[in-house]
C-alpha positions as CSV (number, residue, x, y, z in Angstrom):
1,X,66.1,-13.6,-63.3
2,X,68.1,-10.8,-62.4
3,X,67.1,-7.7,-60.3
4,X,67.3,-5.2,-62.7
5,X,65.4,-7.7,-65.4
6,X,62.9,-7.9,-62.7
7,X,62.4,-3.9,-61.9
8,X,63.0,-3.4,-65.8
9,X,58.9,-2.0,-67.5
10,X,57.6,-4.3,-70.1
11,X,54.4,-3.7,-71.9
12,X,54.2,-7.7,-72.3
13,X,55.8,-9.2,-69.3
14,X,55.2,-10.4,-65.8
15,X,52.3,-8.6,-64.2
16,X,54.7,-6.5,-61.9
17,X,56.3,-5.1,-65.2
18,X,53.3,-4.7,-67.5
19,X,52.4,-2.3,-64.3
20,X,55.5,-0.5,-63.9
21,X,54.9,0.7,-67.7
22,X,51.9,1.2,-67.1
23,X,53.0,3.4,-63.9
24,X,55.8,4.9,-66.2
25,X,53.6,6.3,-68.8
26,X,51.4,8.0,-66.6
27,X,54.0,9.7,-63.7
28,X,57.4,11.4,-64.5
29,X,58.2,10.9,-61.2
30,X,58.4,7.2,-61.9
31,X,60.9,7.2,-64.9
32,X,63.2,9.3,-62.7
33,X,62.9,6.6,-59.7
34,X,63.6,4.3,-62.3
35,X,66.8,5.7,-63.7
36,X,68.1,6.2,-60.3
37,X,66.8,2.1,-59.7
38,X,68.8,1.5,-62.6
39,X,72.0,3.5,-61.5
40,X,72.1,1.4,-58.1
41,X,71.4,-1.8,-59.9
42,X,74.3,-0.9,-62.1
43,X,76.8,-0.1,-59.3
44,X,76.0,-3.7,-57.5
45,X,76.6,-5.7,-60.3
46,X,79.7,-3.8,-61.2
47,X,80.8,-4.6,-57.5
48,X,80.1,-8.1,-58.0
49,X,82.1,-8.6,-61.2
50,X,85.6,-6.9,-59.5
């Protein structure tokens, strides 16, 4: 599984993501950690793949 798979909010999903949605829906601080999450992930992988 792959980081960003990992970090990525499910509402059916390993216990960590069913949590992270849960965490989501209730904070808007937390979808804005998990954009920049995302954005990070993103750069990695595309430094990876060069």
């Amino acid at each position: 599984m792959l980081a960003k798979d990992t970090v990525r909010p499910r509402e059916f999903g390993t216990d960590f993501q069913m949590r992270y949605h849960a965490a989501i829906q209730q904070s808007p601080d937390v979808v804005i950690l998990q954009c920049r999450i995302e954005s990070l992930l993103s750069g990695i992988q595309s430094t990876r793949t060069q």
